[in-house]
N, CA, C and O atoms as CSV, one atom per row, in Angstrom:
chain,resi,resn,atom,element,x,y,z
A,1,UNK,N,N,7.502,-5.601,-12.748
A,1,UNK,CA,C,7.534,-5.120,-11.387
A,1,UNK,C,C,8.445,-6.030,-10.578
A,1,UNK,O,O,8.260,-7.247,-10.586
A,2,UNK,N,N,9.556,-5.393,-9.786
A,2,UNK,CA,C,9.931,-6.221,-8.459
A,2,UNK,C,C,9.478,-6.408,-7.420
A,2,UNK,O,O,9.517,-5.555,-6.533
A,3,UNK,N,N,8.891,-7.672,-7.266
A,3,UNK,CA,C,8.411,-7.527,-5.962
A,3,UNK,C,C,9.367,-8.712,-4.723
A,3,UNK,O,O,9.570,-9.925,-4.781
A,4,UNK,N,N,9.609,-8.073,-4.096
A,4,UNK,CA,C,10.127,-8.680,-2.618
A,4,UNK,C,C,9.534,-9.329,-1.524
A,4,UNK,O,O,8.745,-8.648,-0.870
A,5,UNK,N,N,9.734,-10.499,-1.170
A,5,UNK,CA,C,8.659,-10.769,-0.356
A,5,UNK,C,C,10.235,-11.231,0.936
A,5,UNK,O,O,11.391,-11.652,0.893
A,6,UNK,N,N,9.183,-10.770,1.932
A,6,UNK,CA,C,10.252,-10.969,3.407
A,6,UNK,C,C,8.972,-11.900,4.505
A,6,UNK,O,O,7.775,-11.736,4.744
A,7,UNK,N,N,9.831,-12.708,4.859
A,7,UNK,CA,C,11.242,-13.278,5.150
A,7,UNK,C,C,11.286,-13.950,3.445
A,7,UNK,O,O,12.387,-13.690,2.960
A,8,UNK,N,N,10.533,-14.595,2.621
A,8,UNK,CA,C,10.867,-14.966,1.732
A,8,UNK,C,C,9.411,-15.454,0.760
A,8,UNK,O,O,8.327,-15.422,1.342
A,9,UNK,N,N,9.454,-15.858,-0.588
A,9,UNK,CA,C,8.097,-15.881,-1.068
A,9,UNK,C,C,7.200,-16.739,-0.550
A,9,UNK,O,O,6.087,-16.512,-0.075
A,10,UNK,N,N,8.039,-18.169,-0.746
A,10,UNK,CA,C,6.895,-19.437,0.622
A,10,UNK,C,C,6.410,-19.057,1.311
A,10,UNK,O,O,5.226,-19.344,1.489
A,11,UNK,N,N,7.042,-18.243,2.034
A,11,UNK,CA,C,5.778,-18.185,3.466
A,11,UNK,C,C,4.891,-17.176,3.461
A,11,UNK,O,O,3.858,-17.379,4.097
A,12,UNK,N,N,5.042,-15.912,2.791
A,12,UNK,CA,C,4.331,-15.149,2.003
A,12,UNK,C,C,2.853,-16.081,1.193
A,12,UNK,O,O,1.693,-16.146,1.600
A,13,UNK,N,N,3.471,-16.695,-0.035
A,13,UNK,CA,C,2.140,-17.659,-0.616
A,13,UNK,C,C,1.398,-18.109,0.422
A,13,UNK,O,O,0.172,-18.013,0.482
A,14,UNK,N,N,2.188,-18.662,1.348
A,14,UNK,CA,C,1.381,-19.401,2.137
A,14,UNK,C,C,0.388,-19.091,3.371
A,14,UNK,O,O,-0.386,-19.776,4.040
A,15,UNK,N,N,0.895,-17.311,3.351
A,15,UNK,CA,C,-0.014,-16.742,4.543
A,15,UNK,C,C,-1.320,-16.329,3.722
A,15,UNK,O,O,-2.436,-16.268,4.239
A,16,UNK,N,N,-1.083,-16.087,2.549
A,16,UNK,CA,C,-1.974,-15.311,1.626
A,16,UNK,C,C,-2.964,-16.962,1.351
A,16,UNK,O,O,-4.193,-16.907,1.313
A,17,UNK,N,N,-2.351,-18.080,1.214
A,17,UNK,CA,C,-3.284,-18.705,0.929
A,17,UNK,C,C,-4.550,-19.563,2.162
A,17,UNK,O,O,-5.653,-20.084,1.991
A,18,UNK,N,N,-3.719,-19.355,3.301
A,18,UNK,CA,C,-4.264,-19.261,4.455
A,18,UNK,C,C,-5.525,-18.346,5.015
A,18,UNK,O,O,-6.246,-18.448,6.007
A,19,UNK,N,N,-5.459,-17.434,3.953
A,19,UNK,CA,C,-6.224,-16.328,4.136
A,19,UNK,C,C,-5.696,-14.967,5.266
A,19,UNK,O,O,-6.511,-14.130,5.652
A,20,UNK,N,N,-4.554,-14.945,5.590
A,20,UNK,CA,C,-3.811,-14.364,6.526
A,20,UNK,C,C,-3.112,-13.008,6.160
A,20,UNK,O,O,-2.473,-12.855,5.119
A,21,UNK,N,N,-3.317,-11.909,7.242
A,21,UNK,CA,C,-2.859,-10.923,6.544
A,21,UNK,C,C,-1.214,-10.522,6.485
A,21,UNK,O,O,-0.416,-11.026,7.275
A,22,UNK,N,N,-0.896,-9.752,5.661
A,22,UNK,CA,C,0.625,-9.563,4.540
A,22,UNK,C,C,0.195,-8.103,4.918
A,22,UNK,O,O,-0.870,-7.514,5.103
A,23,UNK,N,N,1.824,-7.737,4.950
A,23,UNK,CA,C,1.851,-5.967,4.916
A,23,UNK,C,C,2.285,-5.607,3.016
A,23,UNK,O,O,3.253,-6.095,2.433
A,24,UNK,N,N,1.643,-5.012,2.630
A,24,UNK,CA,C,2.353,-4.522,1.176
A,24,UNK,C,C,2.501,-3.010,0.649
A,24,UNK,O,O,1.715,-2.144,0.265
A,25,UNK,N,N,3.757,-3.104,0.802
A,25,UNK,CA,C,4.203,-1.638,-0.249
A,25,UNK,C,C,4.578,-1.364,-1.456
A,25,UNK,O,O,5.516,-1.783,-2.135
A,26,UNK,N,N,3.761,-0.628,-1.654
A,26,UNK,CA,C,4.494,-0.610,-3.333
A,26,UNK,C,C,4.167,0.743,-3.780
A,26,UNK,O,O,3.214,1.519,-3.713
A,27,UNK,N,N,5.873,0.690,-4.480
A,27,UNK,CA,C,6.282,2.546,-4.794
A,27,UNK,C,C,5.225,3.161,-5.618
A,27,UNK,O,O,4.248,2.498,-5.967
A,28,UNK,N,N,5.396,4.574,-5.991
A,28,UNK,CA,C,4.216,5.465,-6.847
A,28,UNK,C,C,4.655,4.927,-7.887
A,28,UNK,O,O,3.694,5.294,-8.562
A,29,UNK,N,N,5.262,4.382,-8.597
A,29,UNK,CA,C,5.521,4.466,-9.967
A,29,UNK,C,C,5.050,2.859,-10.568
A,29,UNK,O,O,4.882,2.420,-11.706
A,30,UNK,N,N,4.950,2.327,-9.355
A,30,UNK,CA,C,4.613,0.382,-9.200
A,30,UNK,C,C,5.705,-0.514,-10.387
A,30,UNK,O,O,5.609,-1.415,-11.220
A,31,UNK,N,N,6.872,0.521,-9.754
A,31,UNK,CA,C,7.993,-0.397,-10.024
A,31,UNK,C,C,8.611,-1.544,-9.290
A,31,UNK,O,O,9.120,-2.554,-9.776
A,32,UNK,N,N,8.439,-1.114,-7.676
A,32,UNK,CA,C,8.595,-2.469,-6.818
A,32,UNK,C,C,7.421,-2.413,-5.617
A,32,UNK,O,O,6.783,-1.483,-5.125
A,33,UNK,N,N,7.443,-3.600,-5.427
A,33,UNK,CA,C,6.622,-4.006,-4.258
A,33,UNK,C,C,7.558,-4.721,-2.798
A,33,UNK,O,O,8.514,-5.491,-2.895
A,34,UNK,N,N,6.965,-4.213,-1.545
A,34,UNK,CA,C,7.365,-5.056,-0.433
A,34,UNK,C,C,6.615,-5.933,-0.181
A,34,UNK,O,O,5.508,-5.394,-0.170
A,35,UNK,N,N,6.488,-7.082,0.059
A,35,UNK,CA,C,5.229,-8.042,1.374
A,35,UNK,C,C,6.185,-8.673,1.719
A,35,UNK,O,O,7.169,-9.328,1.373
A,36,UNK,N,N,5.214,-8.021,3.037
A,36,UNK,CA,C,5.967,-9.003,4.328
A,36,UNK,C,C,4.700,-9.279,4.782
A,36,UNK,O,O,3.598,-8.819,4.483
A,37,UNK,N,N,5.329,-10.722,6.124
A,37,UNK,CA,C,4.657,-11.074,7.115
A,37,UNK,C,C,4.369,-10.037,8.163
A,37,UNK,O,O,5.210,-9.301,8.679
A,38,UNK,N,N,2.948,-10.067,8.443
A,38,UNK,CA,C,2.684,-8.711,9.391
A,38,UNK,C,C,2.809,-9.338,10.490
A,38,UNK,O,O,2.484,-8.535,11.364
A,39,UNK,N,N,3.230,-10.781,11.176
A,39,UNK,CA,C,2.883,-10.943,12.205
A,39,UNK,C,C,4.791,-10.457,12.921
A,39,UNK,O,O,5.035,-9.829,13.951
A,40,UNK,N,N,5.814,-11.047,11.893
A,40,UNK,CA,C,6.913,-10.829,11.653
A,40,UNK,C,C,7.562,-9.261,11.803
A,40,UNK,O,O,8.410,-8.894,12.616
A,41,UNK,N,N,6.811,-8.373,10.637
A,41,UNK,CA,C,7.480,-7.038,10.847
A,41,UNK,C,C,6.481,-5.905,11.300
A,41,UNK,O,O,6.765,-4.720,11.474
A,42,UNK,N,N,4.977,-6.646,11.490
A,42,UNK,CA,C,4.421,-5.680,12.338
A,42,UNK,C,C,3.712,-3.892,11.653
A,42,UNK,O,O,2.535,-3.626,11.414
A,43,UNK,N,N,4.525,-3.283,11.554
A,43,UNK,CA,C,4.534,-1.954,10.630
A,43,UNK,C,C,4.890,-2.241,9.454
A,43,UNK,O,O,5.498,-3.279,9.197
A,44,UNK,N,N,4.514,-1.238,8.447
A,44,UNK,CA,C,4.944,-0.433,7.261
A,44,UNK,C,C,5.930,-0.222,7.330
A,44,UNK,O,O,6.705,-0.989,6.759
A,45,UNK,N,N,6.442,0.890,8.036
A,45,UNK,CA,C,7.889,1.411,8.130
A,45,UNK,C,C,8.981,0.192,8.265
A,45,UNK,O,O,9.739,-0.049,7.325
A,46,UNK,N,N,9.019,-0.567,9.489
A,46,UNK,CA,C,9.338,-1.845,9.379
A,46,UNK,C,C,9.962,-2.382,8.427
A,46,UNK,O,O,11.175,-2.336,8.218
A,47,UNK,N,N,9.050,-2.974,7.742
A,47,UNK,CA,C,9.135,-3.191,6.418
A,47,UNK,C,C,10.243,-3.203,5.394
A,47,UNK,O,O,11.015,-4.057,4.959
A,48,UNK,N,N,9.924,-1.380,5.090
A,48,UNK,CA,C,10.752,-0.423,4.699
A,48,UNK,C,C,11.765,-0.897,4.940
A,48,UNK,O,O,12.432,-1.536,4.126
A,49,UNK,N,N,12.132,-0.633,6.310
A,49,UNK,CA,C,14.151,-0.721,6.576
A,49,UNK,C,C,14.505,-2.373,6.628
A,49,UNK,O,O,15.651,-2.766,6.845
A,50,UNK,N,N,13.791,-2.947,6.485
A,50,UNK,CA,C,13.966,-4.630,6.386
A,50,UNK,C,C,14.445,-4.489,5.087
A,50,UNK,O,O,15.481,-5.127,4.903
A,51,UNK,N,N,13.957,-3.744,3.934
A,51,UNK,CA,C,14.129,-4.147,2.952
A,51,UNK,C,C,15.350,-3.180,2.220
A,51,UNK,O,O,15.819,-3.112,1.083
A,52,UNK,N,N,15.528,-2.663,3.170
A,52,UNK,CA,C,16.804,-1.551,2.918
A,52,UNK,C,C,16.711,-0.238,2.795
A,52,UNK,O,O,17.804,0.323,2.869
A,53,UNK,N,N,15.788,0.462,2.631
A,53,UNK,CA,C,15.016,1.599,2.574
A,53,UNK,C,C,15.201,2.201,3.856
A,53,UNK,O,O,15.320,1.487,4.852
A,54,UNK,N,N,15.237,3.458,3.927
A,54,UNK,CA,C,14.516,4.462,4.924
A,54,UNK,C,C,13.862,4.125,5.662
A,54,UNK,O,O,12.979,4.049,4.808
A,55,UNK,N,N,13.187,3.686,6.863
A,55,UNK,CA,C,12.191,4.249,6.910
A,55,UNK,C,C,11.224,5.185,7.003
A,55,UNK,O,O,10.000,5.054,7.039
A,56,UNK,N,N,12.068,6.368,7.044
A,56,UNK,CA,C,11.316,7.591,7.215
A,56,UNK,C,C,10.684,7.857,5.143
A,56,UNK,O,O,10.072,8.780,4.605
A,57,UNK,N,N,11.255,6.517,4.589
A,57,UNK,CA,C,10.539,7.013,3.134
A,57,UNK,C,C,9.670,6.475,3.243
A,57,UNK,O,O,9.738,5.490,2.508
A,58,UNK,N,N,8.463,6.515,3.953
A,58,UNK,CA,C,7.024,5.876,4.044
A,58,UNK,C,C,6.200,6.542,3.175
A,58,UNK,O,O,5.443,5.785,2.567
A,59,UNK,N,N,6.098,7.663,2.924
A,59,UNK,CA,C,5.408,8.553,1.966
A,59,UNK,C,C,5.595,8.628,0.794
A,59,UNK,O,O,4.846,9.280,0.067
A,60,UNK,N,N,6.942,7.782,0.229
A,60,UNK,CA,C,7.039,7.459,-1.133
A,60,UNK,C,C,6.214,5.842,-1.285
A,60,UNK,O,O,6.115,5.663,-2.499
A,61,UNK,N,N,5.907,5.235,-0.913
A,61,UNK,CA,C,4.557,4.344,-1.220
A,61,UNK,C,C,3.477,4.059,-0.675
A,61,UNK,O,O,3.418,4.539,0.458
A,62,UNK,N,N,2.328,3.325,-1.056
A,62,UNK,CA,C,0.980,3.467,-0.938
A,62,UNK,C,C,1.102,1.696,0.032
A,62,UNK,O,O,1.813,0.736,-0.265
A,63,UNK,N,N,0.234,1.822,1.059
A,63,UNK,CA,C,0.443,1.148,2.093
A,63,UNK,C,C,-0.625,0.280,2.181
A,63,UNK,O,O,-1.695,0.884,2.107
A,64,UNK,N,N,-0.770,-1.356,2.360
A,64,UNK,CA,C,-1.658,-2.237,2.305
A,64,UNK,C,C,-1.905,-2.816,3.356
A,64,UNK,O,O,-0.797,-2.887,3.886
A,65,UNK,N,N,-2.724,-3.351,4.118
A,65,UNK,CA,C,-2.515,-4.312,4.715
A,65,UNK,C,C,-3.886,-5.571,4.009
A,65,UNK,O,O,-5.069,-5.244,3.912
A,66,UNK,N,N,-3.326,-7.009,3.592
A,66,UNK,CA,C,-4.343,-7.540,2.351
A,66,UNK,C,C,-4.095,-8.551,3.030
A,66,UNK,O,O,-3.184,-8.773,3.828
A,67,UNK,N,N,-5.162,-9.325,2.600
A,67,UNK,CA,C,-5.003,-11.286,2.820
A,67,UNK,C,C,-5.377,-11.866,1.192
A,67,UNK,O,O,-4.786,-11.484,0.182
A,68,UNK,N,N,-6.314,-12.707,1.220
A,68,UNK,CA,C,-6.392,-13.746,0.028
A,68,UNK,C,C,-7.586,-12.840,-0.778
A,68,UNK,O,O,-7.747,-12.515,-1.954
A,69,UNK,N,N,-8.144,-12.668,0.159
A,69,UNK,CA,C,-9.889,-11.965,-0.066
A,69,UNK,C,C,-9.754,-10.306,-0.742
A,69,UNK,O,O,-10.749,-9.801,-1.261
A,70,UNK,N,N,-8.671,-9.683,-0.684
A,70,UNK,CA,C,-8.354,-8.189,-0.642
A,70,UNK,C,C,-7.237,-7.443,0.091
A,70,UNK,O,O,-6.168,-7.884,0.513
A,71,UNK,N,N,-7.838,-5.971,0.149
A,71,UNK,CA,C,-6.510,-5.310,0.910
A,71,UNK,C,C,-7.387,-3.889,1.038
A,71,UNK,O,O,-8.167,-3.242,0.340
A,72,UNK,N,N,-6.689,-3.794,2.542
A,72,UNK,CA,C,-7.219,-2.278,2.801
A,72,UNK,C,C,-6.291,-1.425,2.639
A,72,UNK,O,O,-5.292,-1.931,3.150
A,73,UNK,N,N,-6.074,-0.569,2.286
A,73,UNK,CA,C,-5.756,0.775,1.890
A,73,UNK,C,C,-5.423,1.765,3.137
A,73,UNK,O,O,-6.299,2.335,3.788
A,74,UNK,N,N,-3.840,1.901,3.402
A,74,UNK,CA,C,-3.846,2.944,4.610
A,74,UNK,C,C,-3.414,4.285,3.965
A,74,UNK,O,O,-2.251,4.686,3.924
A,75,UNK,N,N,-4.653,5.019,3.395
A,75,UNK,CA,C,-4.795,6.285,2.596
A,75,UNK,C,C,-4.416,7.194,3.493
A,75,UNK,O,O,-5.011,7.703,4.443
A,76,UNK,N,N,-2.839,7.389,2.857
A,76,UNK,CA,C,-2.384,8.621,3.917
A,76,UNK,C,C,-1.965,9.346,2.505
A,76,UNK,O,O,-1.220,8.649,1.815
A,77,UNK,N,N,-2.339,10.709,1.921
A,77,UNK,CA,C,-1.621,11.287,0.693
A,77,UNK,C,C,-0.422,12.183,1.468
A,77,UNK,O,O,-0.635,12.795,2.515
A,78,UNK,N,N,0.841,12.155,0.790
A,78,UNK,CA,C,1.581,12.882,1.259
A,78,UNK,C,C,1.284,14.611,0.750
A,78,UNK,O,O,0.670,14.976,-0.253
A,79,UNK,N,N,1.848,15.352,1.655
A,79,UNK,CA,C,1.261,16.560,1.646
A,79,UNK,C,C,2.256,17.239,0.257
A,79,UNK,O,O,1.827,18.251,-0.297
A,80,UNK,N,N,3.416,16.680,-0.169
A,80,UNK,CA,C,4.000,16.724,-1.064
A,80,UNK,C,C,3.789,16.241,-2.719
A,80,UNK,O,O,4.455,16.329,-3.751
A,81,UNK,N,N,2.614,15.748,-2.368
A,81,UNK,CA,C,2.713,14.738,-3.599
A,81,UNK,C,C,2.501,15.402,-5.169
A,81,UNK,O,O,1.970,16.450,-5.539
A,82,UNK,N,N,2.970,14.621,-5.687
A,82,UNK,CA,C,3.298,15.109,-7.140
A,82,UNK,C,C,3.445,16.614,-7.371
A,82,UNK,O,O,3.176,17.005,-8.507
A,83,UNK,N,N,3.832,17.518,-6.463
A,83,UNK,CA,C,4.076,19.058,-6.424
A,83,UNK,C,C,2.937,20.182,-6.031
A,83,UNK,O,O,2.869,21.405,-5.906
A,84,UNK,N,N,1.836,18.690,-5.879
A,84,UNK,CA,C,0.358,19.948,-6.181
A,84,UNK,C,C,0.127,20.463,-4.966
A,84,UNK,O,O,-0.164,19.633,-4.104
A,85,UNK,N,N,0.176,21.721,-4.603
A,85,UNK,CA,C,-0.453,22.503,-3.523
A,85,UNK,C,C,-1.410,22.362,-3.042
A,85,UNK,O,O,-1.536,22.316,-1.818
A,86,UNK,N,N,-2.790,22.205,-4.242
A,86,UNK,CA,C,-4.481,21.995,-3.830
A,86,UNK,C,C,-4.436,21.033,-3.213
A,86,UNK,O,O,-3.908,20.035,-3.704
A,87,UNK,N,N,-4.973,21.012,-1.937
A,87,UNK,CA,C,-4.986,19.578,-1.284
A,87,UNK,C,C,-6.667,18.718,-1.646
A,87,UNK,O,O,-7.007,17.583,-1.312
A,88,UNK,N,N,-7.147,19.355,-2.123
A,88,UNK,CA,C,-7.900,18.766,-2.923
A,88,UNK,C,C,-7.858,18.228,-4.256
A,88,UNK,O,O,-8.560,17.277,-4.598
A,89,UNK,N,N,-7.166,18.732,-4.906
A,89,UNK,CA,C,-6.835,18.344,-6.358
A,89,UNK,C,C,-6.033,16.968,-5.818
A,89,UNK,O,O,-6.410,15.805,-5.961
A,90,UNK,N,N,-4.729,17.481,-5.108
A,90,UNK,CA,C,-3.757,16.830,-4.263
A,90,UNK,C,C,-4.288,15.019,-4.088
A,90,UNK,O,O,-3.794,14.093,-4.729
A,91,UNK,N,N,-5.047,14.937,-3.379
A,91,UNK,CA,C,-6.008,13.903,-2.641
A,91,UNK,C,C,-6.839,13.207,-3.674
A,91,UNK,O,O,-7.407,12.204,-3.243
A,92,UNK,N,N,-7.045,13.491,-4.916
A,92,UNK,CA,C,-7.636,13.429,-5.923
A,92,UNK,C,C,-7.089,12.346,-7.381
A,92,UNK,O,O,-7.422,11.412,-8.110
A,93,UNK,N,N,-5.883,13.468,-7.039
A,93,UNK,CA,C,-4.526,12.596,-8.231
A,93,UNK,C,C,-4.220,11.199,-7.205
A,93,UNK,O,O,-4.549,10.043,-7.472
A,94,UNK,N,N,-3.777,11.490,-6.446
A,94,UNK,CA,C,-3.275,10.729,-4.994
A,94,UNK,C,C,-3.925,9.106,-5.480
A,94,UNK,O,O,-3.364,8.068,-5.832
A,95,UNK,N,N,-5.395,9.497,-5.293
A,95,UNK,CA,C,-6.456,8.547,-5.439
A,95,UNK,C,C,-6.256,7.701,-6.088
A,95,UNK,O,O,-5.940,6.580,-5.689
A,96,UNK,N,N,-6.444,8.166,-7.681
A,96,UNK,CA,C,-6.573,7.986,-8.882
A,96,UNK,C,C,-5.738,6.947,-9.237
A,96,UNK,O,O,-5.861,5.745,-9.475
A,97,UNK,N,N,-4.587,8.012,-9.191
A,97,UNK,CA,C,-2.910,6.824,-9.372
A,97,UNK,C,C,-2.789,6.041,-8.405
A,97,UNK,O,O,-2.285,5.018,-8.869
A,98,UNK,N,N,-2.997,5.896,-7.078
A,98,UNK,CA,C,-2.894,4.910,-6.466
A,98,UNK,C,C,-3.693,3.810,-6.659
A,98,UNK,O,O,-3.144,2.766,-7.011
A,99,UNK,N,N,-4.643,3.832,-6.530
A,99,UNK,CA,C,-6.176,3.049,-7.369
A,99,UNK,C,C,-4.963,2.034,-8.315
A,99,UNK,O,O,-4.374,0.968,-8.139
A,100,UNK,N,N,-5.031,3.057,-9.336
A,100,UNK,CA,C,-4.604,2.183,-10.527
A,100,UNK,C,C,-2.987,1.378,-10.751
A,100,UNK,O,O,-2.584,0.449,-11.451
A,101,UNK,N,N,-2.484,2.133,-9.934
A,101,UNK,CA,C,-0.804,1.121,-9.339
A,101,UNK,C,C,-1.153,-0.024,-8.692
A,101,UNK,O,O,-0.785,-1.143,-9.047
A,102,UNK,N,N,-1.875,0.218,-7.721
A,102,UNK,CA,C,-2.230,-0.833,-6.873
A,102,UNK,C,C,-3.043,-2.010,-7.239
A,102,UNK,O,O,-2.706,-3.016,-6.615
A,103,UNK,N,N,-4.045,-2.179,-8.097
A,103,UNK,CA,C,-4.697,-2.750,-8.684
A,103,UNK,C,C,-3.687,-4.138,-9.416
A,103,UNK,O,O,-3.679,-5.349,-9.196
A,104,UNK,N,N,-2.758,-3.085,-10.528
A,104,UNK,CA,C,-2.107,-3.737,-11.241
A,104,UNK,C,C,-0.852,-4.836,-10.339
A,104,UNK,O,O,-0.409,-5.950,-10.620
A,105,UNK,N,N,-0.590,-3.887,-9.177
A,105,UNK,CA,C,0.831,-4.654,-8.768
A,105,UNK,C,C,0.061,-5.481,-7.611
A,105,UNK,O,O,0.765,-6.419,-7.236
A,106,UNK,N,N,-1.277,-5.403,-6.882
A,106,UNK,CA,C,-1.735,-6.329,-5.941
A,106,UNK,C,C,-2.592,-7.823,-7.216
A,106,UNK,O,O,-2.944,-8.837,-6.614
A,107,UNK,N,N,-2.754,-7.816,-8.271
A,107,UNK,CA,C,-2.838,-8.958,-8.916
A,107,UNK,C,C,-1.461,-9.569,-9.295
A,107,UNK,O,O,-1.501,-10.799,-9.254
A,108,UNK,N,N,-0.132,-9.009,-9.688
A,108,UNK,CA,C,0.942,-9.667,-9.875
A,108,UNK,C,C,1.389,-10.292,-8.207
A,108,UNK,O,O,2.293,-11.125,-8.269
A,109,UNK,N,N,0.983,-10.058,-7.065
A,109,UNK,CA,C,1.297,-10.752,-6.385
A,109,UNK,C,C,0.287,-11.766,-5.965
A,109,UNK,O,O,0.468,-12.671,-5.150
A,110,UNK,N,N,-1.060,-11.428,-6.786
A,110,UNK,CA,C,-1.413,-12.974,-6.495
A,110,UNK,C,C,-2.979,-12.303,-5.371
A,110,UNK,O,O,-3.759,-13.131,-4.899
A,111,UNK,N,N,-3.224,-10.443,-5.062
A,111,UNK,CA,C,-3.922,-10.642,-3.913
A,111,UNK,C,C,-5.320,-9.882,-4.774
A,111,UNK,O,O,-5.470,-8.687,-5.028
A,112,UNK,N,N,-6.129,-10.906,-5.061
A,112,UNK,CA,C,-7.671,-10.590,-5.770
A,112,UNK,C,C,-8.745,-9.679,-4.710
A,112,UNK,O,O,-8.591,-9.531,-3.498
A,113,UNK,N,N,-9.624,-9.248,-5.382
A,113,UNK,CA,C,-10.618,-8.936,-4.205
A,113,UNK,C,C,-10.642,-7.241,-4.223
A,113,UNK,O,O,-9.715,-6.679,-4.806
A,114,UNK,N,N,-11.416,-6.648,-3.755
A,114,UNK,CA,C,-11.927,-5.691,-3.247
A,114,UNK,C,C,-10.256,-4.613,-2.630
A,114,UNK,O,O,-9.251,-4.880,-1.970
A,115,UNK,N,N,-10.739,-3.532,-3.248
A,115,UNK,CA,C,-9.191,-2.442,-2.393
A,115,UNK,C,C,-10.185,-1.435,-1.325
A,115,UNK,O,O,-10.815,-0.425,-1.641
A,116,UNK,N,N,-10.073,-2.134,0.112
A,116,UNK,CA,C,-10.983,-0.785,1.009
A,116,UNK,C,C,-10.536,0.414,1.527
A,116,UNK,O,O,-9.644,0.074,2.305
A,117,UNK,N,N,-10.624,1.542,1.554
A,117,UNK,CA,C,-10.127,2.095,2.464
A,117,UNK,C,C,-10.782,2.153,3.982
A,117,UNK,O,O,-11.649,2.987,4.241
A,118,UNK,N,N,-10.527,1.646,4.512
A,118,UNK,CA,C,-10.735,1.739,6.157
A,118,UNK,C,C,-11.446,2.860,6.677
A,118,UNK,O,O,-11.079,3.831,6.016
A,119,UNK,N,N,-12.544,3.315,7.804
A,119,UNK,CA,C,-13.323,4.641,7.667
A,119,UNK,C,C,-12.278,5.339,7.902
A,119,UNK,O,O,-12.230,6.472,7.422
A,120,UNK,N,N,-11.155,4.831,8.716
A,120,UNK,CA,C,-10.193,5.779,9.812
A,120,UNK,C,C,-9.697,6.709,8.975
A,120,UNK,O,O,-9.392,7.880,9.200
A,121,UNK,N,N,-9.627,5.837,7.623
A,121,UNK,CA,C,-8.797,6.879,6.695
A,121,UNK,C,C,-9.337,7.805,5.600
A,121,UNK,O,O,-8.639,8.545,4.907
A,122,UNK,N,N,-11.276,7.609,5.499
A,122,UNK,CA,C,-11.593,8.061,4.453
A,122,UNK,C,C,-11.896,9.808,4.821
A,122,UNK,O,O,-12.653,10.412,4.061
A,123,UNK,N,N,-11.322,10.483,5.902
A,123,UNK,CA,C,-11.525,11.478,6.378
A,123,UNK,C,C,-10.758,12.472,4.820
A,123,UNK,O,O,-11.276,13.562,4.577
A,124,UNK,N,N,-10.210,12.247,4.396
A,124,UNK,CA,C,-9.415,12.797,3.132
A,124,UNK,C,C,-10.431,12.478,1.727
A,124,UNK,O,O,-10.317,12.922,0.584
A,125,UNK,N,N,-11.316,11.660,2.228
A,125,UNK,CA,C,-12.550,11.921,0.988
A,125,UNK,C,C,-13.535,13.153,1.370
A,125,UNK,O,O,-14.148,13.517,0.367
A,126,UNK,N,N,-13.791,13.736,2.274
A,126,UNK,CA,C,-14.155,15.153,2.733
A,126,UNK,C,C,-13.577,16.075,2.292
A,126,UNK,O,O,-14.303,17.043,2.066
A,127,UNK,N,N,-12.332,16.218,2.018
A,127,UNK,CA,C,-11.709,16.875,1.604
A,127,UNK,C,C,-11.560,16.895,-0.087
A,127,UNK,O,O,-11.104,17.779,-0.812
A,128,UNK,N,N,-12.034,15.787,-0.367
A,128,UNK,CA,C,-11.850,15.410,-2.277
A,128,UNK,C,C,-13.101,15.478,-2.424
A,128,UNK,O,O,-13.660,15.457,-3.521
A,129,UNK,N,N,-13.634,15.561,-1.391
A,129,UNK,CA,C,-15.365,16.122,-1.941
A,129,UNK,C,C,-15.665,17.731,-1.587
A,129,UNK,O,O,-16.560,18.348,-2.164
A,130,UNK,N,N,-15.090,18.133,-0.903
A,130,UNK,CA,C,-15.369,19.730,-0.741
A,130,UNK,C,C,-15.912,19.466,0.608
A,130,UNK,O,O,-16.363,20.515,1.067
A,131,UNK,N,N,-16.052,18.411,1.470
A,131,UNK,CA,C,-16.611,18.989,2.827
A,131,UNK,C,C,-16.163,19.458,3.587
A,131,UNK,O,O,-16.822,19.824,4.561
């Protein structure tokens, strides 16, 4: 995996070991990762065009905001994703693969702990549950 850290990895290690929160992106396929300093770039999108990207490609990765302890999860599924129409099925795969990208590429950078999703965002588990 590539992962990028902005402004650079030191200060990255060092917010994470501070216990301080890091913005992290990392693509569907968890071929690369972004972290940045959130106090620095603030947004996701941000981020993104810091690192040369779009930012309007926010929907091609799964969005963190983590410290030392974990990372919450800003579960947004794109309405496009992987071709599937069912937005239940949709929300489902979404999950699944993200779960398991994320897992793998938030231990290569070092961030242990618990993956939450935030309530704000679990409104799309209603929907992966049939409510």
């Amino acid at each position: 995996m590539d992962i990028r850290y902005f402004p650079d990895k030191e200060s990255v290690e060092a917010l994470l070991s501070a216990n301080d929160p890091v913005l992290v992106l990392i693509d569907f396929e968890g071929k690369t990762a972004l972290v940045g300093d959130i106090d620095e770039y603030a947004e996701h999108h941000i981020l993104l065009a810091k690192a040369g990207y779009d930012s309007r490609d926010i929907d091609k990765f799964l969005r963190f905001v983590a410290d030392g302890e974990g990372a919450d999860w800003t579960f947004v599924c794109p309405p496009d994703y992987k071709g599937i129409s069912d937005k239940q099925r949709r929300i489902e795969r979404f999950y699944k693969d993200g779960l398991e990208t994320a897992k793998a590429a938030l231990e290569q950078i070092g961030i242990s702990g618990d993956i939450v999703i935030p309530k704000r965002y679990k409104r799309h588990f209603d929907v992966m549950l049939g409510k």
